[in-house]
N, C-alpha and C positions, 0 to 999 in steps of 0.2 A: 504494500500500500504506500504510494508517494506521500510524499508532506502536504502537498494542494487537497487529497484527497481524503486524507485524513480530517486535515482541520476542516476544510469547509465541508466535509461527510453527502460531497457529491457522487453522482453515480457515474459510472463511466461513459463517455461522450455517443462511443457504439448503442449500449444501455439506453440512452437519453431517447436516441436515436430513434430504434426501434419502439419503444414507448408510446414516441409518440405516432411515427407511424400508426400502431394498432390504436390509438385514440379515433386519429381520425376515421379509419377504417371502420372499426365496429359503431363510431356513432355514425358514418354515413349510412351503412348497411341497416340500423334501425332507423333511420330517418327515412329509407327509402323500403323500408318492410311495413313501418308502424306509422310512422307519425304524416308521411304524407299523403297516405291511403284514408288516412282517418280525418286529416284534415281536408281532403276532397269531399269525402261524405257528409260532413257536417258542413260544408260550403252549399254542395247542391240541395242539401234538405232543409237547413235552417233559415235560410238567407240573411238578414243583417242580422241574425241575432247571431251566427256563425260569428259573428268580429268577438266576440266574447267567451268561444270556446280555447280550451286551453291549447288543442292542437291545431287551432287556428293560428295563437300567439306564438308558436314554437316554429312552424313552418317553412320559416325562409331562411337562406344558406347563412346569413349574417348569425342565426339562432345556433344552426350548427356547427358553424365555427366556433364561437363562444364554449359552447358545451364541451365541443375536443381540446379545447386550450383548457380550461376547466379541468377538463379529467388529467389532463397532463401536468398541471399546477398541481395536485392534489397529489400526483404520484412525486415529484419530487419535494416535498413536504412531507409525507409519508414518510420517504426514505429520511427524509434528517431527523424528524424524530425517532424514526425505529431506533438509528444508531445512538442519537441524544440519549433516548429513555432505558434504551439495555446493555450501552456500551461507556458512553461519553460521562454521565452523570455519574455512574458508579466508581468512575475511575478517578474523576475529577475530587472526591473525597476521601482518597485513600491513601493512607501513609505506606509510601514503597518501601519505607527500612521500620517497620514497625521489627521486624525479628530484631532488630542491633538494638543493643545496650544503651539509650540515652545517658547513663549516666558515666560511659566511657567516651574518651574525645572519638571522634568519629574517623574514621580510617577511608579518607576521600578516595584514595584510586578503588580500594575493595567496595565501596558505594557506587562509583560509574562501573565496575565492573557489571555489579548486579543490576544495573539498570542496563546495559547492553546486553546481557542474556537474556533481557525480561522480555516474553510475548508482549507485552505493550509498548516495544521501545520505539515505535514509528508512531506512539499518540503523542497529539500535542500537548498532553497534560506531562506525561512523561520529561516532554524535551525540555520543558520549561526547569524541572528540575535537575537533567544533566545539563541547563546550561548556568543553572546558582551555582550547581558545586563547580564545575569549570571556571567560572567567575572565582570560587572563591578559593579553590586550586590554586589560580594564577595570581590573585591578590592579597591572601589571606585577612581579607576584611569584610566582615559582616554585611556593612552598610551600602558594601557594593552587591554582595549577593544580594541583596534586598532589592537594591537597583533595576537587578537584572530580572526579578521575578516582578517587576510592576511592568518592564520595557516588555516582556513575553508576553505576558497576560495584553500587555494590549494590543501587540501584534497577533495574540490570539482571537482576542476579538474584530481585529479588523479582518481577518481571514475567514471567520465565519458568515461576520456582512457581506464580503465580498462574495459568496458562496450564493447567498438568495439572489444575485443580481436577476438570475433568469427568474425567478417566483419573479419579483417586483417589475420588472418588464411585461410576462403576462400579464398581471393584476393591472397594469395600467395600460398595456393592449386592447385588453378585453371590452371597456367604455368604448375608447376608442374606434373598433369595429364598430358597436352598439352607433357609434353615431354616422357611423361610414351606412350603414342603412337607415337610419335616418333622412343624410341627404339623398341616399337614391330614394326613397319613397316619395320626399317631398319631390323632385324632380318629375315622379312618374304621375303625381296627382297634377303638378304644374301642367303636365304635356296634355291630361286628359281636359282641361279646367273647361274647352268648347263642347265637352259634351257634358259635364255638366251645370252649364249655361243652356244646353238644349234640355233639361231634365232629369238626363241619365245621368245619377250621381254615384252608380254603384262602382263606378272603374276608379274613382276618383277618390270613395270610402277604402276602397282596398287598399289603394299606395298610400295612403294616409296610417290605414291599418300598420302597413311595413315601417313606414317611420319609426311610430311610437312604441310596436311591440319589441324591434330589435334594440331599442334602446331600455325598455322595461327591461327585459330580459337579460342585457348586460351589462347595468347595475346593481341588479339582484345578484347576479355571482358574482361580479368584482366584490358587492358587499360581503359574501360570505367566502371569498379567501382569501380577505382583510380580516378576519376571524379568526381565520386560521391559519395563517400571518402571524399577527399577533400571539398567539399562543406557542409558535415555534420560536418567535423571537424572546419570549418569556424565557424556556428552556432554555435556548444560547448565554444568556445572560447569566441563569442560573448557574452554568456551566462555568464563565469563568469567572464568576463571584467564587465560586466550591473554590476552583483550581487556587487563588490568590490565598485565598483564607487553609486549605490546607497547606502549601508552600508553605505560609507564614509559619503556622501551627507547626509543623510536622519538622521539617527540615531546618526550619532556624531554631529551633529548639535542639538539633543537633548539632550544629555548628557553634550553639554558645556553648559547648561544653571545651 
């Protein structure tokens, strides 16, 4: 597992890849099994009250898109919390020299030793501690190892931000579409407006329909993975509050010996 990978607990680009492929794929194939079959029926049977069914508002590609971006946001969110909540968090609280003697002075090369055999030694919570005791290795001062665990931790966190770039890209895609049908709607009611000036307003009620519903539609999921957004970025945070405050706790408490 590389360092980019680790911290920012991305999936591999191939992975990303194919994801999303199958987003759009399985929502086009229900879109063209389910929702536009059903939306045709409740057009020819209901007539205007059809603007008010559900698979009315879901209907048009602008809707679909939204939904595959959607599913695809959601999986990579998924994935950072799976590894946040069963891997990241756990570790991020854990004293690596819990077995050594606190109350004997600490034996630094036999410390990075056990941190280099350790199955976690490519976590960033790890590094941050082989790089105090290296820090404190090479300057035998406390106050610089302390240095070095605020300067990691915040290169840890900004690794992590840098990791959601693609979530907040989506999240702010996703209106964006919403308003991209929008203008076509309004365009396609503008182009009907002479017929209905003759009467016939139903061509006119329908691209109106597209405006409004594609943007209904893609504000309501931007809102809810702004939700859940927020709630991974909660966990990141947690993550390197643990890491700072175990550091502190753990390992400077061996080095004042």
């Amino acid at each position: 597992m590389n360092k980019q990978h680790s911290a920012g607990m991305n999936p591999q680009p191939i992975t990303s890849l194919l994801v999303l492929i199958a987003c759009f794929t399985i929502v086009h194939i229900f879109y063209a099994g389910v929702i536009h079959p059903a939306a045709s029926a409740v057009m020819e049977s209901a007539g205007s009250s059809a603007l008010f069914s559900i698979w009315v508002i879901l209907k048009d590609v602008e809707q679909q898109v939204c939904f595959s971006l959607m599913f695809f946001c959601l999986f990579l969110i998924g994935y950072k919390v799976r590894h946040l909540w069963f891997k990241e968090l756990a570790l991020s609280d854990m004293d690596f020299l819990q077995k050594l003697d606190k109350s004997a002075p600490l034996d630094i090369d036999n410390a990075l030793s056990i941190f280099e055999e350790s199955k976690h030694k490519e976590n960033p919570v790890l590094k941050t501690w082989v790089n105090c005791l290296r820090r404190f290795k090479n300057t035998g001062n406390i106050q610089h190892a302390a240095d070095v665990i605020e300067s990691s931790v915040e290169s840890l966190a900004a690794q992590l931000e840098n990791g959601n770039t693609m979530i907040r890209y989506i999240i702010w895609a996703i209106p964006s579409i919403g308003f991209v049908g929008t203008v076509r709607g309004i365009g396609q009611a503008l182009a009907q407006a002479d017929q209905a000036l003759a009467g016939d307003i139903a061509g006119m009620t329908s691209s109106l329909g597209v405006a409004f519903n594609s943007t209904l539609v893609a504000l309501f999921i931007s809102l809810l993975l702004m939700l859940f957004m927020h709630m991974l970025n909660n966990l990141q945070d947690t993550m390197v509050l643990n890491t700072q405050q175990s550091c502190e706790k753990h390992l400077l408490s061996h080095l004042h010996n």
